[in-house]
C-alpha positions as CSV (number, residue, x, y, z in Angstrom):
1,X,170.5,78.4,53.5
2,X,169.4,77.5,57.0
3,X,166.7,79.6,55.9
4,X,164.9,77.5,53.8
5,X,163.5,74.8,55.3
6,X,161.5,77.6,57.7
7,X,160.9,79.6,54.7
8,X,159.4,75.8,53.1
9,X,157.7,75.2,55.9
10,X,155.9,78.3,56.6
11,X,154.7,78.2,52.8
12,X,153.5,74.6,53.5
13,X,151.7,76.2,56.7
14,X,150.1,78.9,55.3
15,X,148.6,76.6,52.0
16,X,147.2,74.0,55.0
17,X,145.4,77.1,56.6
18,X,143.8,78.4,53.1
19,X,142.8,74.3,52.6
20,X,141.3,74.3,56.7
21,X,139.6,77.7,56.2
22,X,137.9,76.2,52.9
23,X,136.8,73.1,55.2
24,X,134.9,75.5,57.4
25,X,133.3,76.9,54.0
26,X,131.9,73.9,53.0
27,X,130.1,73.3,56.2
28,X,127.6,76.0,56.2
29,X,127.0,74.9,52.7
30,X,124.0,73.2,52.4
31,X,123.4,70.1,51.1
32,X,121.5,69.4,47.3
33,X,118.0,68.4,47.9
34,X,116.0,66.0,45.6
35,X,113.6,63.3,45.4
36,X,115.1,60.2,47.6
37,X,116.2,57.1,45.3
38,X,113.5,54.5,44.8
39,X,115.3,51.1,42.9
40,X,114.0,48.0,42.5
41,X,116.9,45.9,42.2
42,X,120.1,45.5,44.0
43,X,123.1,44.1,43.5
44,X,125.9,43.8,46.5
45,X,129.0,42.6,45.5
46,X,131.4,41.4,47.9
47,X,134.9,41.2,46.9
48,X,137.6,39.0,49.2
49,X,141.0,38.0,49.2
50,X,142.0,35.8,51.8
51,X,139.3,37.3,54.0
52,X,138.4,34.2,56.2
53,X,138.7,36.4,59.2
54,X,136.0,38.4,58.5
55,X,134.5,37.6,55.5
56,X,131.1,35.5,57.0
57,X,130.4,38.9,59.3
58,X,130.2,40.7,56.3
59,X,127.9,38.3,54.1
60,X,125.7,38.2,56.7
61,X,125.6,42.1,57.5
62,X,123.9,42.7,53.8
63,X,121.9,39.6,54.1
64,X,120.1,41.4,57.1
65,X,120.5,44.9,55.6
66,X,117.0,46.3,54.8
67,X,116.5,47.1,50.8
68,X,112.5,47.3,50.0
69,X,113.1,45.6,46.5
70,X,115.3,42.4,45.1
71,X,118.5,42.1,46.2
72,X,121.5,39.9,44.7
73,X,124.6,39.2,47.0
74,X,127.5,38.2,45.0
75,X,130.9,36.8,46.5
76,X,134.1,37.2,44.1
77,X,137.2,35.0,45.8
78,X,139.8,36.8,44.3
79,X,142.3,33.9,44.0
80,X,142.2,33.2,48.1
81,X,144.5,30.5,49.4
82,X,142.4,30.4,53.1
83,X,138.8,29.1,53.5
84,X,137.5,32.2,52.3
85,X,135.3,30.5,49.7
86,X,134.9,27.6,51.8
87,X,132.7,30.2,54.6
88,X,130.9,32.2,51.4
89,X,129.2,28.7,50.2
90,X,127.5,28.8,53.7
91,X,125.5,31.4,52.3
92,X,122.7,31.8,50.2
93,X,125.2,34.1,48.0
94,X,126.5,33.6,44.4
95,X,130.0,33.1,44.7
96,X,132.2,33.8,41.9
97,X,135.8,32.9,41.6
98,X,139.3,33.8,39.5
99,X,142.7,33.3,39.9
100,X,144.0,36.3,42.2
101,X,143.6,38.9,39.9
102,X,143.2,42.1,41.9
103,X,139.7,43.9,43.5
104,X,139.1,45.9,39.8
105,X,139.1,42.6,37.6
106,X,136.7,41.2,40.6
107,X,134.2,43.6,40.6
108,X,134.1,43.4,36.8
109,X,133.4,40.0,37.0
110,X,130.4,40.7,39.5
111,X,128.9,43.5,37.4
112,X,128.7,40.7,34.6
113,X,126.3,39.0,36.5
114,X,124.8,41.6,38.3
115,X,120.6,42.4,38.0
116,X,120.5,45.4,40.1
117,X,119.9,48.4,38.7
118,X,122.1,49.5,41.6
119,X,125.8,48.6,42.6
120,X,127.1,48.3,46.1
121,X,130.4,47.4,47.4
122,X,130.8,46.2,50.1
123,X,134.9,44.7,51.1
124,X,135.5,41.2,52.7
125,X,136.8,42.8,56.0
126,X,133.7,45.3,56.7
127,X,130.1,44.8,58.0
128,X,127.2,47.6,57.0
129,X,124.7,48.9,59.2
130,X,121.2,47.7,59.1
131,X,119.9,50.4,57.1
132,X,123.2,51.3,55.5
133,X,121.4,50.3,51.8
134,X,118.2,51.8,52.5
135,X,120.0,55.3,53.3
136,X,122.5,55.4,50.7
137,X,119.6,54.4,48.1
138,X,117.8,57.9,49.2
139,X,120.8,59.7,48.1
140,X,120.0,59.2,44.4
141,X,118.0,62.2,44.8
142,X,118.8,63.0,40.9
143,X,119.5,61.4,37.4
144,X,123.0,62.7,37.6
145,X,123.7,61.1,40.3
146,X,126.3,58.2,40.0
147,X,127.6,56.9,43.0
148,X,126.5,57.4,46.7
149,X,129.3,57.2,49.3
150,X,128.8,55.9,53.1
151,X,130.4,56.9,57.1
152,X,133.5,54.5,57.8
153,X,134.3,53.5,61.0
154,X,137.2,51.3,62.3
155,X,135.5,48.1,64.2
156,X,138.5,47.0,65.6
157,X,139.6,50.2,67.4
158,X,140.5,48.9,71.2
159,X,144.2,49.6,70.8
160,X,145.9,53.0,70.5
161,X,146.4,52.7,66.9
162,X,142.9,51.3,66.3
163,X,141.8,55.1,68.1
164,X,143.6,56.4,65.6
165,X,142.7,55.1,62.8
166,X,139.2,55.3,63.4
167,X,139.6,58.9,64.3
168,X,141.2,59.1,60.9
169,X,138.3,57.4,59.2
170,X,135.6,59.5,61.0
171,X,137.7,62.8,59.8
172,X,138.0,61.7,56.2
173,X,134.0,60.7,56.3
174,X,134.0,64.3,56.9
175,X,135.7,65.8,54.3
176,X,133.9,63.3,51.6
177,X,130.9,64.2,53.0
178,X,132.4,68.5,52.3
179,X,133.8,68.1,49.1
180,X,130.4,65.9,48.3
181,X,128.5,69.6,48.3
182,X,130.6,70.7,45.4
183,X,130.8,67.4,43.8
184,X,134.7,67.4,44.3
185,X,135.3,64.4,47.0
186,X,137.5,61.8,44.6
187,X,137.2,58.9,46.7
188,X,134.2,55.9,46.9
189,X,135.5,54.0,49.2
190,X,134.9,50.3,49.4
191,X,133.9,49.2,53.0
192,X,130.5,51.1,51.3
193,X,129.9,52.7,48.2
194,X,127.1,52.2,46.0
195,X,127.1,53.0,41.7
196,X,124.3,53.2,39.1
197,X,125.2,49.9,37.1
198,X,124.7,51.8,33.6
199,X,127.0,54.7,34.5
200,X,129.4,52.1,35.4
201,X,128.8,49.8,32.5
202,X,129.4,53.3,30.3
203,X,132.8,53.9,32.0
204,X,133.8,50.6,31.0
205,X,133.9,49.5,34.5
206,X,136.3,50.0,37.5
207,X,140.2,50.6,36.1
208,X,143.1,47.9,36.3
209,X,145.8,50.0,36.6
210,X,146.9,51.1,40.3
211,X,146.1,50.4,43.6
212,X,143.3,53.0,44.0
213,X,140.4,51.8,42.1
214,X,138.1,53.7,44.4
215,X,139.3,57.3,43.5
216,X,140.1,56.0,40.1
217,X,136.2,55.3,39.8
218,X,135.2,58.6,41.6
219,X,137.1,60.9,39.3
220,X,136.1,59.4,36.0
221,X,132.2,59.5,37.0
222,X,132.7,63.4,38.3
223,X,134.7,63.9,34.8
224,X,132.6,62.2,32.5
225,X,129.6,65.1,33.8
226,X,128.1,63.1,36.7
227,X,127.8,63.7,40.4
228,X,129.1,61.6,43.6
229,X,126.8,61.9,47.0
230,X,127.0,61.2,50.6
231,X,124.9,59.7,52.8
232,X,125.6,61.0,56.1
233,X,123.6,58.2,58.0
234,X,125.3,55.4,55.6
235,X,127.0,53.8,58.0
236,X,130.0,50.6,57.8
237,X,132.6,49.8,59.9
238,X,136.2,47.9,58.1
239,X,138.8,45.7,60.2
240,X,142.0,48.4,60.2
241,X,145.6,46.3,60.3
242,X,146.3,47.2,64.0
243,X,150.3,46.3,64.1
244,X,152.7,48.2,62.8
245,X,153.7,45.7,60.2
246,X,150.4,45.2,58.8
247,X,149.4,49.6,58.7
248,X,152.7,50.7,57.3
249,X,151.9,47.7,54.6
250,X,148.6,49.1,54.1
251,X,149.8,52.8,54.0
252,X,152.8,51.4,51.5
253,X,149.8,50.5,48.7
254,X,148.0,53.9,49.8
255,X,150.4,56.3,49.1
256,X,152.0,54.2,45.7
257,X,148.2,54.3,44.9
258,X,148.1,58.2,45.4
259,X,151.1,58.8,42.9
260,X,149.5,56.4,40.3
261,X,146.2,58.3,40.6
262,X,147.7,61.7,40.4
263,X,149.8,60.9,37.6
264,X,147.2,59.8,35.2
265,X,144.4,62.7,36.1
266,X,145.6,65.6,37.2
267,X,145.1,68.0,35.0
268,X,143.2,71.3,34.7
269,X,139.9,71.1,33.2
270,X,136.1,72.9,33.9
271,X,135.4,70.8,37.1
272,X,136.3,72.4,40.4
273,X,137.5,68.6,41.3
274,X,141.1,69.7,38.9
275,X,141.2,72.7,40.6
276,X,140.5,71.7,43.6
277,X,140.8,68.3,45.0
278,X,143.5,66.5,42.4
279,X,145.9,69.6,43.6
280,X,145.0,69.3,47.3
281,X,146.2,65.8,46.9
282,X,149.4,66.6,45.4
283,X,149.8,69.2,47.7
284,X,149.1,66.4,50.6
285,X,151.3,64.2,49.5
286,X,154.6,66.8,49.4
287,X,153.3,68.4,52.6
288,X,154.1,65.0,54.1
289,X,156.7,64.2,52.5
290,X,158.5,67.8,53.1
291,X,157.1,68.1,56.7
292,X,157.7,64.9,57.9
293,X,161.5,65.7,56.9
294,X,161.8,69.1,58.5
295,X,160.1,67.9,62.0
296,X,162.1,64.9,62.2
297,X,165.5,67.3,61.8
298,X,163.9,69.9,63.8
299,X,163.6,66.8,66.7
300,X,167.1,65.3,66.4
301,X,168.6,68.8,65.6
302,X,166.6,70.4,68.6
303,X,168.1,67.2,70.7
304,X,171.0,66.9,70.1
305,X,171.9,70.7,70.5
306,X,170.0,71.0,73.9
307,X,170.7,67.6,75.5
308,X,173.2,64.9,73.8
309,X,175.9,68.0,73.5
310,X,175.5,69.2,77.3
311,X,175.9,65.3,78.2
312,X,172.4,64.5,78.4
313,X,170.5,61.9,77.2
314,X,167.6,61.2,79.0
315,X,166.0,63.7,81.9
316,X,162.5,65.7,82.2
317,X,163.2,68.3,80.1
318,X,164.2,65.4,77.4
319,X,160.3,64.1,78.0
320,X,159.1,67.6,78.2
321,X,161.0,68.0,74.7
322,X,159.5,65.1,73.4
323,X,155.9,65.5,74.5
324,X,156.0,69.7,73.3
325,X,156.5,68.0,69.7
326,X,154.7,65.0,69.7
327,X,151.5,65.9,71.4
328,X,148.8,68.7,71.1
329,X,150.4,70.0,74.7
330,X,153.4,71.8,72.0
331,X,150.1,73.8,70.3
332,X,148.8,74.6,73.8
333,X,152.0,75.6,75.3
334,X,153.0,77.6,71.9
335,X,149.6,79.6,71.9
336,X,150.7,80.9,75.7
337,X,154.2,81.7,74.8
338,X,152.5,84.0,72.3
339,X,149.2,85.8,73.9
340,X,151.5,85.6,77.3
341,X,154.1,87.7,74.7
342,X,157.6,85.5,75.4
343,X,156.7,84.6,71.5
344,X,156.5,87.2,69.2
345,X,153.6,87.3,67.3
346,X,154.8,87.6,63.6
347,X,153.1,86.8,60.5
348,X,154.2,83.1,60.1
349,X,153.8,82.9,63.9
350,X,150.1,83.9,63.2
351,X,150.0,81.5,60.4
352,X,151.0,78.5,62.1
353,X,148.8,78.8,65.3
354,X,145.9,79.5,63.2
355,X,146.5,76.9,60.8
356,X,146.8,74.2,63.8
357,X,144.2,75.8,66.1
358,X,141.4,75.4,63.4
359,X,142.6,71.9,62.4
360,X,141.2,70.4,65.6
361,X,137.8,71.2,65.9
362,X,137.1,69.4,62.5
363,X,137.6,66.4,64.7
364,X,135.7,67.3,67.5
365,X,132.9,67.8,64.4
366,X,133.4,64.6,63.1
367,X,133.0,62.1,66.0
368,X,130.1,64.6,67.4
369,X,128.4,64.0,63.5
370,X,129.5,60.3,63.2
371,X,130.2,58.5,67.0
372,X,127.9,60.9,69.1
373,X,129.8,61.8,71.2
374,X,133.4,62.6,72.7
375,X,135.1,59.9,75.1
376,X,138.2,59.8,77.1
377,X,139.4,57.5,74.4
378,X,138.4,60.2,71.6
379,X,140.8,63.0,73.8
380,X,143.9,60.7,73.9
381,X,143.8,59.7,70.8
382,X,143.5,63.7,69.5
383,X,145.8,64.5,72.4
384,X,148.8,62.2,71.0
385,X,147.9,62.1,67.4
386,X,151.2,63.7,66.1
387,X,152.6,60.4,66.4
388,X,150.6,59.2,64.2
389,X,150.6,61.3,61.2
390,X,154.2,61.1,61.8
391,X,154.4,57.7,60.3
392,X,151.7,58.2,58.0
393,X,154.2,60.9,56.7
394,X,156.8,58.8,56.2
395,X,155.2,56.1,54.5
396,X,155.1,58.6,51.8
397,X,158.4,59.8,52.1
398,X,159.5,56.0,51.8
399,X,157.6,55.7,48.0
400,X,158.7,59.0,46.4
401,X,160.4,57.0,43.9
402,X,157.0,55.6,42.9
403,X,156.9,58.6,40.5
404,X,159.7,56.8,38.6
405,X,157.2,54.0,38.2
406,X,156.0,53.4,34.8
407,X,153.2,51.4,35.4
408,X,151.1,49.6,38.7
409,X,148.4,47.2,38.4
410,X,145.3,46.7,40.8
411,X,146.6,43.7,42.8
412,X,148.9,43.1,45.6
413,X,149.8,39.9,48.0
414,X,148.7,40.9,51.6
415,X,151.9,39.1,52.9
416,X,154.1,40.9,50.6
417,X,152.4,43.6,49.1
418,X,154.1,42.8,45.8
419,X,152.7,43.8,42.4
């Protein structure tokens, strides 16, 4: 029986390598070519709930966004009990307004109105590069082409948790922009994403039910025959919650919105998104859920048998404990127990170092491709991001019973994240 949860976790392991491995695949794909986009008319919609924070930044970051062509800005205040609407009449924006509804029913109420030929959204707590528009146009390099996703980086990213999340954001731009080669990435995210209206209009607009009307969208364009690009020089940057209150809030409606997604579309069917990406996610979501159990008795196990039993509680070799699990130092010091041969190398041993050895670089890829460069900031944020993931892991151990859920619309209270 003690078995198990090795046996468990070596499985999980040695999936995650097959799912890294398949990472490094995609990148020496190349990308489809076509004729860049040329539109006309464009339509921005801007959707905000009790945004007053941030909501004129992001007005005026697509007023001055380039488009060559007529572009409409419109600001939905979804039900917004701060001056949020107060700041949008500043503007020389249409600004639409409903009782707090939720992001889908706002957006709905834009496209009503909307000229463009184009969609973009844009959220209340992001600003868009100056050429953000102009670059994601070019991506409709093809009549199949749907939606055009964008680079997301974290604006406020000064603290520890900020690093992280934007190294987060800057991985998962990534893997969009991957799975975007084989039309499988399931997410347009809304700090930037931009939609042919008619294809949107034909879909009978973004879907009411759950919190993740981005990958709700994404999935039923790729199903209905129709492909999702990424423009790699796309770029916006969103306002992250930077206290713990605020991101395990934020990571509470993320993971309830995974479960919702994945129990209303996954399913096999001809597109290598079911066979791919859907069951990636639900493997995601277990791995977390499962892993974030076994480390955390692996921890207290592991420290309670080495330290609290021999009367310890608190030394160096406690820290050194501690910092071997929670920081990339354990992967280090774990590769040189093994080539220095104090580890034996078995199969799972082989596994597991490969499986977290390849994991890294991907980051290293990512800020190179999307910040530049790599700072001392970058390193101590990759150095300590167990942490982390850590509590991103238990967020979605805290909603498994969200799969007991019958239903979930597309609205929450930021104070209370009710539904």
């Amino acid at each position: 029986m003690a078995a198990l949860p090795f046996l468990v976790a070596n499985v999980i392991t040695a999936v995650f390598l097959i799912v890294i491995l398949s990472y490094y695949v995609f990148l020496l794909l190349p990308r489809r070519r076509g004729v860049p986009g040329r539109f006309s008319r464009l339509t921005v919609i801007i959707p905000a709930h009790n945004e007053e924070k941030y909501i004129g930044a992001a007005i005026e970051s697509v007023l001055a966004a380039a488009f060559k062509g007529e572009k409409q800005v419109i600001v939905v205040d979804d039900g917004s009990s701060d001056r949020t609407a107060a700041i949008a009449k500043k503007y020389p924006v249409m600004l639409l307004r409903q009782p707090h509804k939720g992001k889908s029913n706002a957006l709905n109420l834009a496209i009503a109105e909307a000229r463009g030929d184009l969609i973009a959204v844009v959220d209340g707590d992001s600003a868009i590069a100056p050429d953000a528009l102009e670059e994601a146009v070019k991506r409709f390099n093809a009549p199949d082409v749907a939606a055009v996703c964008a680079v997301i980086k974290v604006k406020n990213r000064q603290s520890l948790l900020g690093a992280w999340l934007h190294l987060e954001q800057l991985y998962s731009s990534l893997t969009r922009s991957l799975l975007a080669k084989v039309n499988s990435n399931i997410v347009t995210a809304g700090p930037l994403s931009l939609f042919r209206k008619r294809i949107v209009e034909e879909l009978g607009g973004f879907g009411t039910k759950g919190f993740a009307e981005d990958a709700d969208m994404a999935i039923r364009i790729i199903r209905a025959g129709y492909r999702i690009e990424y423009a790699e020089r796309a770029v916006t940057e969103t306002n992250m919650p930077v206290t713990l209150r605020g991101f395990f809030r934020q990571r509470s409606r993320f993971a309830r919105g995974t479960v919702n997604i994945l129990k209303r579309h996954l399913k096999l069917d001809r597109t290598f998104m079911q066979v791919y990406t859907l069951p990636l996610a639900l493997f995601s979501y277990f791995q977390a859920t499962i892993m974030a159990l076994i480390t955390l008795y692996n921890i207290g196990s592991g420290y309670y048998t080495y330290f609290v039993a021999q009367g310890v509680w608190l030394n160096w070799y406690v820290v050194k404990f501690l910092v071997g699990w929670l920081t990339i130092y354990g992967i280090f010091n774990w590769f040189w127990s093994v080539a220095s041969g104090a580890t034996p190398l078995t199969w799972f041993v082989a596994v597991g170092l490969a499986a977290s050895l390849l994991s890294y670089p991907l980051y290293f890829v990512a800020l190179l491709r999307y910040d530049g460069k790599i700072t001392l900031k970058h390193l101590l944020a990759i150095a300590f991001l167990f942490p982390f993931w850590l509590m991103v892991m238990l967020t979605y151990v805290a909603h498994v019973g969200e799969w007991a859920r019958n239903d979930q619309r597309n609205i929450w209270d930021k104070r209370t994240l009710t539904n």
